[in-house]
Each structure stands twice: as structure tokens, then as C-alpha cells.
N, C-alpha and C positions, 0 to 999 in steps of 0.2 A: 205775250207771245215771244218763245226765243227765239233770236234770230243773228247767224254768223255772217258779216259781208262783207268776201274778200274783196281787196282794191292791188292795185300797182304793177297789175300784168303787161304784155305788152310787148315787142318785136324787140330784139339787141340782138347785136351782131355776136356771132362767139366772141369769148373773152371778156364780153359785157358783164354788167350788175342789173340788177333788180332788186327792189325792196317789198314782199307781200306784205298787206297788212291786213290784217284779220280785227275786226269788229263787232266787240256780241253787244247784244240788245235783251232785255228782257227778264234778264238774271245775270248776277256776278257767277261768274266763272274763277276766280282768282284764287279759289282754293282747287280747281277742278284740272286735272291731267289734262292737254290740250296736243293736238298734233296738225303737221301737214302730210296730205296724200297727194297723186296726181296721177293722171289718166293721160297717157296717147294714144293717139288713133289705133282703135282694133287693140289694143293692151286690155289689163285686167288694173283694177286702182290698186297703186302698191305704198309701199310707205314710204315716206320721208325721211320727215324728221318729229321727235318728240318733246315735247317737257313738263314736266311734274310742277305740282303747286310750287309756290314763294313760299322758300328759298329754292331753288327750281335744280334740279337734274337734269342735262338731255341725254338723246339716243337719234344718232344720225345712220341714215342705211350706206352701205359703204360706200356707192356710187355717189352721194356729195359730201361724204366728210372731207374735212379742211376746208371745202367750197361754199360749206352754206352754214348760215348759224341763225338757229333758232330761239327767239326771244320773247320776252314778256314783259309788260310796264303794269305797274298799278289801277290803270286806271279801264281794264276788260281788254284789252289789245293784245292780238298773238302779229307776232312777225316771223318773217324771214328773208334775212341776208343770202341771196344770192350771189355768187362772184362768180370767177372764169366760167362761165357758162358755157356750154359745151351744146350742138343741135343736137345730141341727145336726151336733152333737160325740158326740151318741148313737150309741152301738155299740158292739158287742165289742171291747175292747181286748185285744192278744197284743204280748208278747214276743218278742223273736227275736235270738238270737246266730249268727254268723256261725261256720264251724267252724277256722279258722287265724289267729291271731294278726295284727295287721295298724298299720295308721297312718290309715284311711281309713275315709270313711264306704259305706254300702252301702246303697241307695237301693232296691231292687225283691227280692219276697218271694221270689225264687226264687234270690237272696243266700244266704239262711238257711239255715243246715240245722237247727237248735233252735229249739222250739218251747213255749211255754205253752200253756195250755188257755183261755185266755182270763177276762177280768171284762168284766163289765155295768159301763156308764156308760150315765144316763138323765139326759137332763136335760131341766127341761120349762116349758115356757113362762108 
């Protein structure tokens, strides 16, 4: 069974950090396109941020380029560096793997076929 499980959500004040970490189970993803989305209250899930298999490309949505950097280790883990966080960076953050191996980034949630369950990120003014 696959299975993505976000960790590292959590309250910070603006100008905070946070580290997502993303966890799959069940299958290597490590050739597989992988992204972050996120959902606020009454919003629509938009994107993040992106990156393609090792050796990795990303693709940041403009609202946290320079702020946020997204990453990948060997060993099935998707992350994401948060920095200056901003209350409007509050939402549910998901993971998301794409299902076929690839070289390219994957920009819109209907890419994905995997899924996390989401973490809380609040950050507050």
C-alpha cells in the first residue's frame, strides 16, 4: 500500500521557519516527479512547489520563491524549507507524487495520483 506522511507543521510566528517532511511507504518514488500543495480555509489547493527525479529540477509558484526550497534525499523523503513566513503561508500543506517516473516538473493537482493527508501550518501575525 502507498502511502505519503507529511510531518513538521505547526504554529510560528511570521518570519519563522519550518521544515515539511514528506514520507512514502510502499514504493520508491525516487525516480517519480514529486510536489507540494496547500489548501486555506475556503481556498481552492494551489501549488507550491515542484521537483523532478535525481538529478532534480524545481519550480516554485511565485508567492514563496526565494522563501521556500524544495528537496529530496535518497532514501523516499520529499521536504520543504520554509523561511520568512508570512500569515499568508497558513494552510494545509499535502504532498504529492506523480505516478510514472519522469525528468519534469508537474505543476497542477490533477498531475498527481499520491497523495498525503496533509499538516497544519499556522503562522500568525
Amino acid at each position: 500500500q502507498v502511502q505519503l506522511v507529511e510531518s513538521g507543521g505547526g504554529l510560528v510566528q511570521a518570519g519563522g521557519s519550518l521544515r515539511l517532511s514528506c514520507a512514502a511507504s510502499g514504493r520508491t518514488f525516487s525516480g517519480n516527479p514529486m510536489g507540494w500543495f496547500r489548501q486555506g480555509p475556503g481556498k481552492e489547493r494551489q501549488f507550491v512547489a515542484a521537483i523532478s527525479s535525481i538529478p532534480s529540477s524545481t519550480d516554485y509558484a511565485d508567492s514563496v520563491k526565494g522563501r521556500f526550497t524544495i528537496f529530496r534525499d535518497n532514501a523516499n523523503t520529499l521536504y520543504l524549507q520554509m523561511n520568512s513566513l508570512k500569515p499568508e503561508d497558513t494552510a494545509v500543506y499535502y504532498c504529492a507524487a506523480v505516478r510514472s517516473p519522469g525528468w519534469r516538473t508537474f505543476l497542477e493537482p490533477s498531475q498527481y495520483t499520491y497523495w498525503g493527508q496533509g499538516t497544519q501550518v499556522t503562522v500568525s501575525s
